[in-house]
Jmol script that loads the backbone (N, CA, C; Angstrom):
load data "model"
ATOM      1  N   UNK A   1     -34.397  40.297   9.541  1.00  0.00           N
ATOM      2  CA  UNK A   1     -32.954  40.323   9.558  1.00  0.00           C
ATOM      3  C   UNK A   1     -32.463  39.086   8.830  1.00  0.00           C
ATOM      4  N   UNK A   2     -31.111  39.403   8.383  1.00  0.00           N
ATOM      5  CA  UNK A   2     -31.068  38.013   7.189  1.00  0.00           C
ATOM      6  C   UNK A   2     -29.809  38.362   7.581  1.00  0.00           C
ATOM      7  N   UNK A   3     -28.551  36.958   6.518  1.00  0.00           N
ATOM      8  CA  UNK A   3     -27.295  37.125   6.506  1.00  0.00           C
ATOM      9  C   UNK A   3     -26.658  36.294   5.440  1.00  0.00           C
ATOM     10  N   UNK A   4     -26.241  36.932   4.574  1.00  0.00           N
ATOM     11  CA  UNK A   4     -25.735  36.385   3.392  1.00  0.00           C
ATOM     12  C   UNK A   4     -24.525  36.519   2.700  1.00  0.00           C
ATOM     13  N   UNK A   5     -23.813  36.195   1.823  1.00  0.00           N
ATOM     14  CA  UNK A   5     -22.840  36.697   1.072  1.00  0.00           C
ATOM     15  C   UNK A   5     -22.624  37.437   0.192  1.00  0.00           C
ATOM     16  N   UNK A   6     -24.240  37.356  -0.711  1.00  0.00           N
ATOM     17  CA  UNK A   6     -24.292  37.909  -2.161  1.00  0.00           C
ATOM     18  C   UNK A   6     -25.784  38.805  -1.591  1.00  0.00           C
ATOM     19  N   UNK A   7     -25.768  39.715  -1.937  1.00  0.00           N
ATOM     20  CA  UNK A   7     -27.216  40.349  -2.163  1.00  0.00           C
ATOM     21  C   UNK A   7     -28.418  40.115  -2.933  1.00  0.00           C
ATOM     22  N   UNK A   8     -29.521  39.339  -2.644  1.00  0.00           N
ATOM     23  CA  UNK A   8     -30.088  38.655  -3.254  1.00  0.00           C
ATOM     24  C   UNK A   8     -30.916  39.169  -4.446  1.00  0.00           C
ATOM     25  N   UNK A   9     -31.271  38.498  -5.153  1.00  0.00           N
ATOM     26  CA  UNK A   9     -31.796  39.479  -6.743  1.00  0.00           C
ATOM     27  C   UNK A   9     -33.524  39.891  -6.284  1.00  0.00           C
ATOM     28  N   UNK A  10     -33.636  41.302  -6.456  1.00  0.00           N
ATOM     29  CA  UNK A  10     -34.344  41.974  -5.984  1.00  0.00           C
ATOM     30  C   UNK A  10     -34.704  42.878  -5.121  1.00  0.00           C
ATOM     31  N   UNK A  11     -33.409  42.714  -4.093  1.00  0.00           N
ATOM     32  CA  UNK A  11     -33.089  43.223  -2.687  1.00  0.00           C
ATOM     33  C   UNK A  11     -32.358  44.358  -3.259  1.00  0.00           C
ATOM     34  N   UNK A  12     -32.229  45.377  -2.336  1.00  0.00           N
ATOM     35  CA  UNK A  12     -31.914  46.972  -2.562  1.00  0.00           C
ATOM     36  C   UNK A  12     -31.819  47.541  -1.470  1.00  0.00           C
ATOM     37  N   UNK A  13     -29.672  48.168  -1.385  1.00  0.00           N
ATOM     38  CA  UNK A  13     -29.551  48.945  -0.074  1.00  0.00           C
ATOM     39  C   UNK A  13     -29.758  50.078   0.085  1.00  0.00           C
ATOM     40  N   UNK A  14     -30.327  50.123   0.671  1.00  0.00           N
ATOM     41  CA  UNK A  14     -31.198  51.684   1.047  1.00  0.00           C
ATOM     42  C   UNK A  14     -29.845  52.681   1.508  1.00  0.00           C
ATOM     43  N   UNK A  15     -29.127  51.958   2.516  1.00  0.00           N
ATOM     44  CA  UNK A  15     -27.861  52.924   3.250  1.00  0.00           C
ATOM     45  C   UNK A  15     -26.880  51.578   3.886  1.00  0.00           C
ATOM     46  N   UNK A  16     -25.745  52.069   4.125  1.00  0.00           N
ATOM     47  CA  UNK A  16     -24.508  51.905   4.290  1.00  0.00           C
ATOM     48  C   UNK A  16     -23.817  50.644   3.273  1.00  0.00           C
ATOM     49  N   UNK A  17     -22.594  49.758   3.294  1.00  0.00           N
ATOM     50  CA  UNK A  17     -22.794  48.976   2.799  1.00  0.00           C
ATOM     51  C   UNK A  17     -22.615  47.724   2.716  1.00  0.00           C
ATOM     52  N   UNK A  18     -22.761  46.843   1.586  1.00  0.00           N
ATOM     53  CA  UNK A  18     -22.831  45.350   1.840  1.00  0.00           C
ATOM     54  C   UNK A  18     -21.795  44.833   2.850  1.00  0.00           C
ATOM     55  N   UNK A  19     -22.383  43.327   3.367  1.00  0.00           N
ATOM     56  CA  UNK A  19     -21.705  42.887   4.543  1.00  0.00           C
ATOM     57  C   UNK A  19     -20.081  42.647   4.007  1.00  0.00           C
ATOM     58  N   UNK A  20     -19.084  42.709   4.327  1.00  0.00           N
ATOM     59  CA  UNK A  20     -17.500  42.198   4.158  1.00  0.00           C
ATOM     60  C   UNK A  20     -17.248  42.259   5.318  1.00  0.00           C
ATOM     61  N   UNK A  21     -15.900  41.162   5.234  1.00  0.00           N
ATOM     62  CA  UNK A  21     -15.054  40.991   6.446  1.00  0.00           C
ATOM     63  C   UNK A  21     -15.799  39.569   7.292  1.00  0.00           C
ATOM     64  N   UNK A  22     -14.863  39.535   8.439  1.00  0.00           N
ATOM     65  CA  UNK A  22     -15.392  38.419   9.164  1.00  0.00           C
ATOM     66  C   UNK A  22     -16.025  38.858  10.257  1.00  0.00           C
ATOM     67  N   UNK A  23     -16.503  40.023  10.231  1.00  0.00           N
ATOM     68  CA  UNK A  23     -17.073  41.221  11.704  1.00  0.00           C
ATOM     69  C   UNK A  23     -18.361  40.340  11.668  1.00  0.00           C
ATOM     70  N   UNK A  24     -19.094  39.739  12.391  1.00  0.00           N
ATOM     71  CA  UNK A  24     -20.473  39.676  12.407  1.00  0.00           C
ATOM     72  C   UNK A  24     -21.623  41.040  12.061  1.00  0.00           C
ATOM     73  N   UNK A  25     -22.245  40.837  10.699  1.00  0.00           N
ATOM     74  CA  UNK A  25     -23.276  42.048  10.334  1.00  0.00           C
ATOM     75  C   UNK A  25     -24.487  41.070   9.973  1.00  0.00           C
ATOM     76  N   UNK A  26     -25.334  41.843   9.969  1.00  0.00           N
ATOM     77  CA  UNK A  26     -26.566  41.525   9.691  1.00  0.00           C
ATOM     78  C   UNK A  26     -27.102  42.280   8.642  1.00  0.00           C
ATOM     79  N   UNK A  27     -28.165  42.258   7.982  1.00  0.00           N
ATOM     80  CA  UNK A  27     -29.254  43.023   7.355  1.00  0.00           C
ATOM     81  C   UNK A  27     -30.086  43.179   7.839  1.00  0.00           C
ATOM     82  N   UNK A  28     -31.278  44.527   7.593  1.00  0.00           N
ATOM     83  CA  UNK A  28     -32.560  44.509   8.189  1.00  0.00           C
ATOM     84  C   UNK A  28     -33.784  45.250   7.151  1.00  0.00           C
ATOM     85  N   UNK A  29     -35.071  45.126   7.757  1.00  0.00           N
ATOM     86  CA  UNK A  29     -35.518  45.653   6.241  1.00  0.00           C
ATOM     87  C   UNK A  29     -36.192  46.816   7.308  1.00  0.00           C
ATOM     88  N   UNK A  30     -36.141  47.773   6.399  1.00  0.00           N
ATOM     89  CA  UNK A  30     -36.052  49.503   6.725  1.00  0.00           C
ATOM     90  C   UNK A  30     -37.604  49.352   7.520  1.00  0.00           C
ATOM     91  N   UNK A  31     -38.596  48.516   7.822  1.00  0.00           N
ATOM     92  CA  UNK A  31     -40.093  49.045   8.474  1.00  0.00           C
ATOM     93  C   UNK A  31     -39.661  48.310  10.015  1.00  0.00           C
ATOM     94  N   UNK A  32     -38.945  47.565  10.171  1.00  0.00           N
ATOM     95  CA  UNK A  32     -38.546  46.819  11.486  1.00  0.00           C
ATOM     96  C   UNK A  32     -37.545  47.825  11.871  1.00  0.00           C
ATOM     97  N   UNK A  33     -36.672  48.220  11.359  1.00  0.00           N
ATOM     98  CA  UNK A  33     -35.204  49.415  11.693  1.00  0.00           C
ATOM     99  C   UNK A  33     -36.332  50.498  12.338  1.00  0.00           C
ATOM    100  N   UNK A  34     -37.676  50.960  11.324  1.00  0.00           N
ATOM    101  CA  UNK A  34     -38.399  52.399  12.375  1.00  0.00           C
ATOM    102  C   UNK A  34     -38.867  51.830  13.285  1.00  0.00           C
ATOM    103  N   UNK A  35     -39.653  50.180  13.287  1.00  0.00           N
ATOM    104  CA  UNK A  35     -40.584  50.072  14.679  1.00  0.00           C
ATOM    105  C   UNK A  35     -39.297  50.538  15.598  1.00  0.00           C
ATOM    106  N   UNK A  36     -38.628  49.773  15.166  1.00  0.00           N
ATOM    107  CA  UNK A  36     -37.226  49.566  16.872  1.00  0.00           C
ATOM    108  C   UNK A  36     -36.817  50.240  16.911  1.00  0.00           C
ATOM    109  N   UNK A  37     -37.003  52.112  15.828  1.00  0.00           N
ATOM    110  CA  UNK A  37     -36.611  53.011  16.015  1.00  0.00           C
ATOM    111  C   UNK A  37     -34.193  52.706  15.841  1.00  0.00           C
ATOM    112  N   UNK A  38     -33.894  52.212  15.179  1.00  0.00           N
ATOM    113  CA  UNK A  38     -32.995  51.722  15.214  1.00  0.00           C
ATOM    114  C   UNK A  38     -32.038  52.185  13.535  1.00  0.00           C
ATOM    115  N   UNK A  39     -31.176  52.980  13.910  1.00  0.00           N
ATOM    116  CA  UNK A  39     -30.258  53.533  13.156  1.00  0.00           C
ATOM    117  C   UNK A  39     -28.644  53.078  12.966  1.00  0.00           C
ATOM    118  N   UNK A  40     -28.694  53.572  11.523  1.00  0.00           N
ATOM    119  CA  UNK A  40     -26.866  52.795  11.350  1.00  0.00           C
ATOM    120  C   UNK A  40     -25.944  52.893  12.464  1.00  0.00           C
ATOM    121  N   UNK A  41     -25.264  51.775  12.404  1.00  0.00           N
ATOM    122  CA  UNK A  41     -24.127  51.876  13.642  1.00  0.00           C
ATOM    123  C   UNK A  41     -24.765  51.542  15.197  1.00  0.00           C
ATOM    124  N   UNK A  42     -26.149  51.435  15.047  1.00  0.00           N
ATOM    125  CA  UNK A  42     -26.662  50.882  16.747  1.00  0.00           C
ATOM    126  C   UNK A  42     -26.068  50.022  16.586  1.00  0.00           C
ATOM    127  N   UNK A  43     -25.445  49.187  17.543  1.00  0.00           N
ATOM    128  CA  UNK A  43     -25.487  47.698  18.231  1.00  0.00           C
ATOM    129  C   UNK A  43     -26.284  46.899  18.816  1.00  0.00           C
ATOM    130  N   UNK A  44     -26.321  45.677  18.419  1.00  0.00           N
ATOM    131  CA  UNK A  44     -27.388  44.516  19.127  1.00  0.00           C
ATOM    132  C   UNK A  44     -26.564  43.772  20.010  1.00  0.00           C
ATOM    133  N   UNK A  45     -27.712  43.156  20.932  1.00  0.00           N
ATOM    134  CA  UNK A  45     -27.196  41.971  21.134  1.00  0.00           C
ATOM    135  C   UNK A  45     -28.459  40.902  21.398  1.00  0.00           C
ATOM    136  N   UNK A  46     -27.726  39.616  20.777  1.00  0.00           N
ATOM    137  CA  UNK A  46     -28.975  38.703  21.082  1.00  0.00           C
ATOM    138  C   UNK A  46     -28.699  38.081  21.946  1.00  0.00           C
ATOM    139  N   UNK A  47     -29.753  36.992  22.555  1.00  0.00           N
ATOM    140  CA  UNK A  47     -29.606  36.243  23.349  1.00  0.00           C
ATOM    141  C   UNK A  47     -30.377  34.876  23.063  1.00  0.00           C
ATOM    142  N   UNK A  48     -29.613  33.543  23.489  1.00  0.00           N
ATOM    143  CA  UNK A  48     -30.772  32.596  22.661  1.00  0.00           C
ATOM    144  C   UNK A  48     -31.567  32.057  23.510  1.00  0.00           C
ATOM    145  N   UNK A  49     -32.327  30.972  22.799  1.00  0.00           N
ATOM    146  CA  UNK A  49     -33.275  30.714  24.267  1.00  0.00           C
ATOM    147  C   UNK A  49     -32.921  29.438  25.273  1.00  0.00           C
ATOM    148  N   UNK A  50     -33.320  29.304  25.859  1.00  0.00           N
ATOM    149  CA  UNK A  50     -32.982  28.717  27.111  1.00  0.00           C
ATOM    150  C   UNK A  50     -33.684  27.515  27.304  1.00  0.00           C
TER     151      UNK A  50
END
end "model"
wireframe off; spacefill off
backbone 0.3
color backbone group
């Protein structure tokens, strides 16, 4: 998972699109999205450590 402004040279969106706005988004790369089984529009939440 990454978070940037510009899409970095080499990188390629598979689906939906680049981050805008001040919404908190993330990126992810499509083999971590199948482990976690995890599709557009899920929601996260993190938690930090303690």
């Amino acid at each position: 998972m990454s978070y940037t402004d510009q899409l970095p040279l080499g990188n390629q969106m598979m689906a939906g699109k680049w981050i805008e706005g001040d919404t908190p988004q993330i990126s992810m790369g499509t083999g971590i999205a199948k482990t976690l089984k995890l599709k557009m529009c899920d929601q996260l939440t993190f938690e930090g450590c303690r």
